[in-house]
N, C-alpha and C positions, 0 to 999 in steps of 0.2 A: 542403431538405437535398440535394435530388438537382445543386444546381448548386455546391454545396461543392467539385465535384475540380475543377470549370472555375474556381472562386475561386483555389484555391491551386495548378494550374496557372499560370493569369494571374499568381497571387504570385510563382511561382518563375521565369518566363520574361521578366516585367518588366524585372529587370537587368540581366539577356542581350540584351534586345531594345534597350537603353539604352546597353551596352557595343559592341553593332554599329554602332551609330547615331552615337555619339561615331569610331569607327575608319573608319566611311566618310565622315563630317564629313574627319577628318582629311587622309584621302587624296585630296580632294577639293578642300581648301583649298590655295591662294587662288581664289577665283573673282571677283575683284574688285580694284581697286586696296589698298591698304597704307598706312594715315597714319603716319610715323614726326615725333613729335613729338621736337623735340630742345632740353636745355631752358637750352644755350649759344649764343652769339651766333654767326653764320657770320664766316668767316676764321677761318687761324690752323692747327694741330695738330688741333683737336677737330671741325674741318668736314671735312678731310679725310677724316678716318676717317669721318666720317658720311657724306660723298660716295661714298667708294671700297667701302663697306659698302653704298650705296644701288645703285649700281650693280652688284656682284656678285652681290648677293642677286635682286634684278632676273630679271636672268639665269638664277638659278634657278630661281628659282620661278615665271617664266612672266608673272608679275602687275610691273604699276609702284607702286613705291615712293613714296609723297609727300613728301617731308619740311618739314615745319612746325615752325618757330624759332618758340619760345613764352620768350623771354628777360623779367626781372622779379623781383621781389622774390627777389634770388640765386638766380636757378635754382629756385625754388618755385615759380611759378606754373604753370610745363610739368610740373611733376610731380604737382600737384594735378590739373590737366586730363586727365591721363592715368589718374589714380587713379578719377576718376569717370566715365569714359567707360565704354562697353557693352563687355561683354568676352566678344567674338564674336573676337580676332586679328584685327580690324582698324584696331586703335589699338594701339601700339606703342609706350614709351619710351626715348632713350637720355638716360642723364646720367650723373654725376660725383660723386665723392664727396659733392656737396650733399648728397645723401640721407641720410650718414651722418655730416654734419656740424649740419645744420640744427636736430634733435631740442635739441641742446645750446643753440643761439642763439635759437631763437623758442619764446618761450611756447605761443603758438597758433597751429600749421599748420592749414593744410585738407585735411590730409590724414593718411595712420598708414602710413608703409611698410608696416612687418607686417601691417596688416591689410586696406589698400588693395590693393596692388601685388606682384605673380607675378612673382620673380625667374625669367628665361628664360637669363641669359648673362651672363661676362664677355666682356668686348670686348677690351680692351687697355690697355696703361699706356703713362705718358710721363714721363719722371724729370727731374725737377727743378735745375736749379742752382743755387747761390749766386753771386751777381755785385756787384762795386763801382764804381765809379765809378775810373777810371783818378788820381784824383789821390789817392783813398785810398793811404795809404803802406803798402798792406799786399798780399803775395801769398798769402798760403798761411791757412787757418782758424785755426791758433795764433794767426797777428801779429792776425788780425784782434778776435777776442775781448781779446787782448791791450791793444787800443788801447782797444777798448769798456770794460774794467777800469780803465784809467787818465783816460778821461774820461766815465765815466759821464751820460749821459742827453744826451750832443754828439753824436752817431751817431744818424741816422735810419733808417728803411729803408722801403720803398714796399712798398703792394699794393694788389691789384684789390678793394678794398674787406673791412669787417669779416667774416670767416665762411669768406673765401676760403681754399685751399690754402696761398696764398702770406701770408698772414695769419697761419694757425696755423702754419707751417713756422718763420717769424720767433718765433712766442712759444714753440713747443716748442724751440727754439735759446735762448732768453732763461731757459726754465726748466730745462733741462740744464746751463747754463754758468756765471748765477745774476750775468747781466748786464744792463744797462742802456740799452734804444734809445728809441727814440719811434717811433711808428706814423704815418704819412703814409698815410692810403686812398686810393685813385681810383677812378673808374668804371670800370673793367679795368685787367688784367694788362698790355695793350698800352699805357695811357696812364701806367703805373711805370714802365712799362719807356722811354717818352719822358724821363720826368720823370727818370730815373738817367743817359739819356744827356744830358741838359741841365744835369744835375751839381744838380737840385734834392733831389734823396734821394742818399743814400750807399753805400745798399744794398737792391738786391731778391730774391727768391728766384722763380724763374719756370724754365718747362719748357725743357730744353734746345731742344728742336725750332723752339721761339718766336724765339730768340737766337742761332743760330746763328752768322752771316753778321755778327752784332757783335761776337760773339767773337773772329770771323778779323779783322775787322779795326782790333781793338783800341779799338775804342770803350766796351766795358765790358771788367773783365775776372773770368774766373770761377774763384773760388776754392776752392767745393768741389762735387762734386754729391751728391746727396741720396739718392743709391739702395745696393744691397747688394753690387754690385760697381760698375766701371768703365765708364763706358756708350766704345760702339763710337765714335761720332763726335767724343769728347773725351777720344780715351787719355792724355791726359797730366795731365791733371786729376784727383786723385784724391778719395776717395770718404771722406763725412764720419769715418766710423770710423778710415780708415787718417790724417786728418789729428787723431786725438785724441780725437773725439767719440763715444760708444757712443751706437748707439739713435736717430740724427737722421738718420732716413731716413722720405723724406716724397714719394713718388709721386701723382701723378695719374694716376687710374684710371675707368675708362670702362665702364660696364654697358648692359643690355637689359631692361628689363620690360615685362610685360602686366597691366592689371587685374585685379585678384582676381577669379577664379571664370574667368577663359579654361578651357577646357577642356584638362587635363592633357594629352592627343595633340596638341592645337594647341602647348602650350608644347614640347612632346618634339620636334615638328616643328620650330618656329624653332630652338630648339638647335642640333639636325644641321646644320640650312643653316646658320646660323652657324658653329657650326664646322667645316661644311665650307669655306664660304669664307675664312675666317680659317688655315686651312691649304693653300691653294692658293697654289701658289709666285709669281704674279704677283702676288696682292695683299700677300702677306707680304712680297714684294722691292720693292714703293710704300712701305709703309707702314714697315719696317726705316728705306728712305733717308732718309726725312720726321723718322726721328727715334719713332717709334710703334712699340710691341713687342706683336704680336699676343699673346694673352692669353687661347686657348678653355679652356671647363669647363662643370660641369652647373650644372642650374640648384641643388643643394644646395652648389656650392660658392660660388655668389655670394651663396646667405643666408647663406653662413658667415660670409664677408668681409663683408656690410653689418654682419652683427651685430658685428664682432669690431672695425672700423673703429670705430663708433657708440659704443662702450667706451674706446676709443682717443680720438677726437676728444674725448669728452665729458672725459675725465681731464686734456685739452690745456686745455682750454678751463675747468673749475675752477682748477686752477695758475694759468693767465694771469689770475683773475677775470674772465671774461666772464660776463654773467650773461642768460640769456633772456627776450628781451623780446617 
């Protein structure tokens, strides 16, 4: 009886003592290198950002960043990897909408966003265009649909294989307009994007920032882009709704997570540095030119987005009958 108040002492000082323990963890952290698994191939729009994020971050935090390309069954396998690793914040993931596309295409993941993986961050987006083949007779999205109506299932269009952005962009376009193409896959977005300039597909959908430099000189040409306004580096290009279309706006977007159970101050921590770097004028004025729209927030608003995306996609993807396998 006599050691009761030092019990319930020790009860009540416990959590306190847990609550300290976690806040000098935090203020503490990094003491070590940083693995950022990352779970798209290098080159391109989506390295950069990971490069010029590797490097910022770097800098703040004192510690080096690693980054490891874990590319593989669509961007699944770096996510799996990440989801089971020790979640101390020093395993790290970025990726792309896979996360909230995949749930609808595969039966059996290795893994459960929700219940794997600690949304820390958005990152950024990259909007999309529509493009054809220069000897398509078409310029603008009206003629284009227009043509696909009147020759129903002679119209191809390329992507970086079944699941991709550029994948469901083409079947949410098919099930909005209530037309007719055929799907040509590849092993990436970069080997459609060959295959449209060699006039073997007729039509791809792929991130401005990727096509640029084809644009200008007219080797494809691009018909509409895919996002809610006008993007800056193709003002004259207009934007699916103002060419007719409601609702066919299909960005790629770029997140940050950590294994379930990282400690809440460790996530609160990456945040800030994230967005503190993602608002520092040198990186936002790389990544603007490149074609990449910085894109900070908390970590509640990217479980908004995955979840609200994962509804999205999966709606895309029963209309088109995909089915998961």
């Amino acid at each position: 009886m006599l050691r009761s108040p030092f019990r319930l002492l020790r009860a009540l000082t416990a959590p306190l003592l847990l609550v300290l323990a976690a806040a000098a963890h935090a203020q503490t952290y990094p003491t070590k290198p940083i693995r950022m698994i990352v779970s798209f191939p290098a080159g391109g729009p989506s390295d950069l950002l990971g490069r010029a994020l590797i490097q910022k971050l770097t800098e703040q935090l004192g510690q080096n960043i690693v980054a490891d390309n874990r590319v593989g069954a669509g961007g699944n396998l770096g996510i799996a990897l990440a989801a089971k690793a020790v979640p101390d914040g020093y395993t790290i993931l970025i990726t792309s909408p896979t996360i909230a596309i995949s749930p609808s295409l595969y039966a059996h993941l290795d893994y459960d966003a929700a219940r794997d993986l600690a949304p820390v961050a958005r990152l950024a987006s990259i909007q999309n265009v529509l493009l054809v083949h220069p000897s398509v007779p078409v310029k603008t999205l009206k003629e284009f649909i227009a043509l696909a109506r009147v020759h129903p299932g002679k119209l191809n269009y390329g992507s970086g294989g079944p699941g991709t952005t550029n994948h469901l962009a083409n079947e949410l376009l098919i099930s909005l307009t209530k037309i007719n193409m055929v799907h040509i896959p590849y092993k990436g977005a970069t080997i459609a994007t060959l295959a449209l300039i060699g006039g073997e597909v007729d039509e791809v959908i792929v991130s401005v920032a990727s096509v640029l430099p084809l644009i200008q000189s007219a080797k494809v040409r691009a018909v509409a882009v895919l996002s809610e306004k006008r993007v800056a580096t193709l003002p004259n290009v207009p934007t699916a709704k103002e060419a007719g279309v409601d609702d066919f706006v299909m960005p790629i977007w770029y997140a940050m997570f950590a294994p379930a159970v990282t400690p809440r101050d460790i996530v609160t921590r990456l945040n800030a540095e994230i967005n503190r770097a993602l608002e520092a004028p040198d990186l936002r004025e790389r990544l603007t030119a490149a074609g990449v729209d910085p894109w900070p927030g908390t970590p509640d608003d990217l479980a908004q987005l995955v979840k609200k995306e994962t509804a999205r996609f999966a709606a895309i993807a029963k209309k088109a009958g995909l089915r998961a396998e």
